[in-house]
C-alpha positions in Angstrom: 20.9 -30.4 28.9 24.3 -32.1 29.3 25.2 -33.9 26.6 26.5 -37.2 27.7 29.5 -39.5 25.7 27.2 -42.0 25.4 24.4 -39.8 23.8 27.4 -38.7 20.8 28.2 -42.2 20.4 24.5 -43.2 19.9 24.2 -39.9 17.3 27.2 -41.1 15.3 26.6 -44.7 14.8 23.0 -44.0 13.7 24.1 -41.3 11.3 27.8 -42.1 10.4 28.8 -37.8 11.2 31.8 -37.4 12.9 32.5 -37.3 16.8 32.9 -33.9 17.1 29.8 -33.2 14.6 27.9 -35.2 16.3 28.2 -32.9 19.6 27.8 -30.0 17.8 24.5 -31.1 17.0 23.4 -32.3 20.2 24.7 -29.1 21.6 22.8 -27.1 19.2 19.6 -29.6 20.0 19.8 -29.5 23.5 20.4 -33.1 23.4 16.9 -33.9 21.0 18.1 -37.1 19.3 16.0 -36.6 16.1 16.9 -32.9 15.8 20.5 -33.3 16.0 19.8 -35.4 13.0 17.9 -33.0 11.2 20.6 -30.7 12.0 23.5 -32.7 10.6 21.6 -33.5 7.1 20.9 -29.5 6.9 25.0 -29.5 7.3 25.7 -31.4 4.7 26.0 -34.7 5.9 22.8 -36.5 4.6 24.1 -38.7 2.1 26.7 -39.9 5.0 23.2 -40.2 7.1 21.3 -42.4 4.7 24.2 -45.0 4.0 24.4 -45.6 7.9 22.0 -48.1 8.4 23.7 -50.5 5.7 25.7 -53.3 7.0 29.2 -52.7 6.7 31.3 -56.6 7.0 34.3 -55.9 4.6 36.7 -53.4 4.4 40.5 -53.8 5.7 42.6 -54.5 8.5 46.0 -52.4 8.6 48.8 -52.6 10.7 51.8 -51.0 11.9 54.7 -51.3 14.0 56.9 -48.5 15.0 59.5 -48.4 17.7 58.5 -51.4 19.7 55.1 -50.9 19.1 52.1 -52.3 17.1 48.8 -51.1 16.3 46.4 -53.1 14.5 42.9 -51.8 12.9 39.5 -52.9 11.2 38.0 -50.0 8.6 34.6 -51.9 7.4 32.7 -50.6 4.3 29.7 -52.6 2.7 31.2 -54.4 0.1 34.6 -56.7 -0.9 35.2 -54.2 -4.2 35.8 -50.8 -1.6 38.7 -52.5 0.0 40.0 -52.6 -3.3 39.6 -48.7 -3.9 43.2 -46.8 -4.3 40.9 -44.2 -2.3 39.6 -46.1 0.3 42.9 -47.8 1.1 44.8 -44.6 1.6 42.5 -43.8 3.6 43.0 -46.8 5.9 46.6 -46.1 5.9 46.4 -42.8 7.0 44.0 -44.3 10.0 46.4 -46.9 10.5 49.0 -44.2 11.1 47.1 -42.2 12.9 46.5 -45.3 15.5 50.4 -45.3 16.2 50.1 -42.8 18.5 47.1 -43.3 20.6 46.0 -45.6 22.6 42.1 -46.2 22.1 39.6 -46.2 19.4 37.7 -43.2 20.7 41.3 -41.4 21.0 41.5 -42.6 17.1 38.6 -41.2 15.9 39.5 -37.9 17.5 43.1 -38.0 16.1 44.1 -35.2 13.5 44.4 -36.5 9.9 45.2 -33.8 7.3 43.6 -31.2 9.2 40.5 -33.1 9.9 39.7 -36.1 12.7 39.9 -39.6 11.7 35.7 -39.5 12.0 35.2 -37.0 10.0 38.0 -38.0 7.2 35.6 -40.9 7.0 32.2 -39.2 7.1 33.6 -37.5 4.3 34.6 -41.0 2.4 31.0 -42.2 2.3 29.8 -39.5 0.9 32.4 -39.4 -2.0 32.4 -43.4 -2.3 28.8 -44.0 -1.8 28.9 -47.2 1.1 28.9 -47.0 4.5 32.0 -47.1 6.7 33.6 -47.0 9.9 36.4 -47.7 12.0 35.7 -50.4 13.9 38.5 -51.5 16.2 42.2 -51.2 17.3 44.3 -52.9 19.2 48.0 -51.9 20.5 51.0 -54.1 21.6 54.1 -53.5 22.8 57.3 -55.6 23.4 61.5 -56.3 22.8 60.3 -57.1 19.4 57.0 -57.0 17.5 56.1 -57.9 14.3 53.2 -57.9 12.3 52.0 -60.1 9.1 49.1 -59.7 6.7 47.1 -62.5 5.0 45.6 -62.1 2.2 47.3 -58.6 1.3 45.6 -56.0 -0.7 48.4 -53.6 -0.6 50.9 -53.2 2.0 50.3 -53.2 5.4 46.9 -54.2 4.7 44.0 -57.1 4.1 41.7 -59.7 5.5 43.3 -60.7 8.6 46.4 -58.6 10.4 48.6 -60.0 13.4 50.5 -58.4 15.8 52.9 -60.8 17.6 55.5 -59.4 20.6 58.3 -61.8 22.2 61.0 -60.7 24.8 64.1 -61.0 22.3 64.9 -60.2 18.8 64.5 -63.0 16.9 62.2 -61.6 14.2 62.1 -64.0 11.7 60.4 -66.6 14.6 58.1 -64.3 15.7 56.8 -63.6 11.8 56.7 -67.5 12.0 54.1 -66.8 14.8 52.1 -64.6 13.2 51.6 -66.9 10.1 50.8 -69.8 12.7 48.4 -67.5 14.5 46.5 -65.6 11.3 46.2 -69.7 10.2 44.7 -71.5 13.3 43.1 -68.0 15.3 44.2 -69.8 18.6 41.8 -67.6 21.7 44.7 -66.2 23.9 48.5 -66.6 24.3 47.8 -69.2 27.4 45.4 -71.1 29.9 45.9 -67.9 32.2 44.5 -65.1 30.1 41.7 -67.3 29.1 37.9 -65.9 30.6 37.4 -68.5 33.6 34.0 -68.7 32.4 34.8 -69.9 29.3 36.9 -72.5 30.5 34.4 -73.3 33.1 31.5 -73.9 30.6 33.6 -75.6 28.6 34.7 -78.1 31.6 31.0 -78.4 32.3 30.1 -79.1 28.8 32.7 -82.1 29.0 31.4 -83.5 32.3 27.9 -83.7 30.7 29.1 -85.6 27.9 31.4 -87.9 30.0 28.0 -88.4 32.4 26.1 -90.1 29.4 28.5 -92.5 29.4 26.9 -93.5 32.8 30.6 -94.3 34.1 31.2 -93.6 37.9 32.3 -89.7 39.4 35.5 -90.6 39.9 36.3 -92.3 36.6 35.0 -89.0 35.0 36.9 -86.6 36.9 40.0 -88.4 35.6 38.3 -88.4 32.1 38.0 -84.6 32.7 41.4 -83.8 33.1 42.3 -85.4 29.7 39.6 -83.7 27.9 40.6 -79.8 29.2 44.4 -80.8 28.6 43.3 -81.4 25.0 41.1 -78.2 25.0 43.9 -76.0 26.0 46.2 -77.5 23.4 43.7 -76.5 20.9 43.0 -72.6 21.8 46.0 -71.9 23.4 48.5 -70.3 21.6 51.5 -71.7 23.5 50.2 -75.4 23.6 49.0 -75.5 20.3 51.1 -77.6 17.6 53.9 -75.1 15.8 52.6 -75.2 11.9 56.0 -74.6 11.3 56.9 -78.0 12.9 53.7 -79.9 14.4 56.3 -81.5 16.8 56.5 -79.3 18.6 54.0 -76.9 20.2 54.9 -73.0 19.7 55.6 -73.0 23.6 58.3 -75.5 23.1 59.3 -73.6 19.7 59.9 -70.3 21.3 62.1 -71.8 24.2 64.0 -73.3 21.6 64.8 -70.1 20.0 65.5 -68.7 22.5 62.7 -66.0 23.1 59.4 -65.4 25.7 55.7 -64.9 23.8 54.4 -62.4 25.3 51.3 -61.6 23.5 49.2 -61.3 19.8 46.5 -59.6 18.4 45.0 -60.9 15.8 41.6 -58.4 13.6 39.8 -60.1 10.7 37.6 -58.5 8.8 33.9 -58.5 9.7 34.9 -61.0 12.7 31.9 -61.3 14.7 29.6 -59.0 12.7 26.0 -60.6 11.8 24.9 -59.6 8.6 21.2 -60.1 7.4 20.5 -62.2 4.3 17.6 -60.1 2.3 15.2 -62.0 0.5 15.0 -59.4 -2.1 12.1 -61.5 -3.9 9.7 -62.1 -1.4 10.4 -58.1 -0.1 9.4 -57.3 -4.0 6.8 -59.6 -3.7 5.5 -58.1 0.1 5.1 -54.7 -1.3 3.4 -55.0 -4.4 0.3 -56.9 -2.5 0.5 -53.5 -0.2 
């Protein structure tokens, strides 16, 4: 049976083995999902296997920037007190170093680290730590000059949120004023034009149904429309929003002043966008002793 990308992917997020583990198995299985399991706890990988259905939300974000180039990336493990391990964060380091010089996350996870891949390295980690982990996302930028910031640091290089920003020009102290602006107000792209259209379109209908309910003519609200995107844009926008640095003016008008072109950010926070359940550990208590 041929033993598909998307089958490996499927075998390592439900178990938490390594990429090239994780084919092995299926290879070994002919492709028999619960097998390949089977055969990775008999390897030694259980303990890795049994942590992987737990929510992992914290962990770090690293980054790095190395000859015109930045790499940011999220390494989540279950709980706030991990990202404060010595081990763990070494770890994350070593991934973020890893990530200079490759250009995906699957490229990542297959990158050499101390004689192992960056998948295994962690496979290895829950074991040895006891949470669940995994390496979540990267993102690369390039540019005259990029720099990167950290908020909330828990050692260097490293912490809660991590920016990237890249300008054509060398003022480097600006474009650190950037990334502080952009870890602060998380604006949703660098301009209107690398906004989704549909976004800005739902948005823009969103506004014409509120302006309707005012029961005021068409033509009046098309007017009214304008207005209302134009403020929009200023607020998730990176270029039109106001500078924190100086509200007067927006970062647009900032960088034109010192003499330099945005030309893109990247900004990772920790857990962004990952749902975790609430247990009612009570009434689960309570569910299974009436049977």
């Amino acid at each position: 049976m041929a033993i598909t990308a998307s089958m490996v992917k499927e075998l390592r997020d439900s178990t938490g083995a390594g990429m090239m583990d994780a084919k092995k198995a299926l290879t070994e299985t002919d492709g028999d999902m619960d097998a390949a399991v089977d055969w990775l706890r008999t390897k030694g990988l259980a303990k890795a296997a049994k942590k992987s259905g737990r929510t992992a939300a914290e962990g770090l974000v690293a980054v790095a920037v190395e000859d015109g180039a930045g790499v940011a990336i999220e390494v989540n493990s279950e709980t706030d007190f991990v990202g404060k391990n010595a081990e763990f964060q070494e770890m994350v380091a070593g991934i973020a170093k890893a990530a200079v010089a490759v250009d995906d996350l699957d490229a990542l996870l297959a990158a050499d680290m101390g004689g192992k891949t960056v998948a295994d390295t962690v496979t290895d980690k829950i074991a040895t730590i006891g949470e669940n982990m995994g390496v979540r996302r990267m993102a690369k930028l390039s540019g005259d000059t990029v720099v990167s910031y950290v908020h909330n640091a828990a050692a260097d290089g490293m912490g809660k949120i991590g920016v990237l920003v890249a300008i054509k020009g060398n003022d480097a102290g600006f474009a650190k004023q950037v990334a502080m602006h952009v870890a602060a107000v998380n604006p949703a792209s660098l301009s209107e034009a690398d906004l989704d259209p549909a976004v800005v379109e739902k948005e823009k209908q969103v506004q014409m149904d509120i302006a309707r309910e005012s029961g005021k003519p068409e033509q009046v609200i098309e007017k009214m429309i304008v207005g209302r995107m134009k403020k929009y844009m200023a607020e998730v926008t990176l270029v039109n929003q106001a500078f924190v640095v100086n509200p007067d003016l927006t970062v647009g008008e900032a960088a034109k002043e010192a003499g330099v072109e945005l030309t893109g950010f990247v900004r990772l926070e920790v857990g962004e966008g990952i749902e975790v359940v609430k247990e009612d550990f009570a009434a689960e208590v309570a569910k299974a002793a009436q049977g």
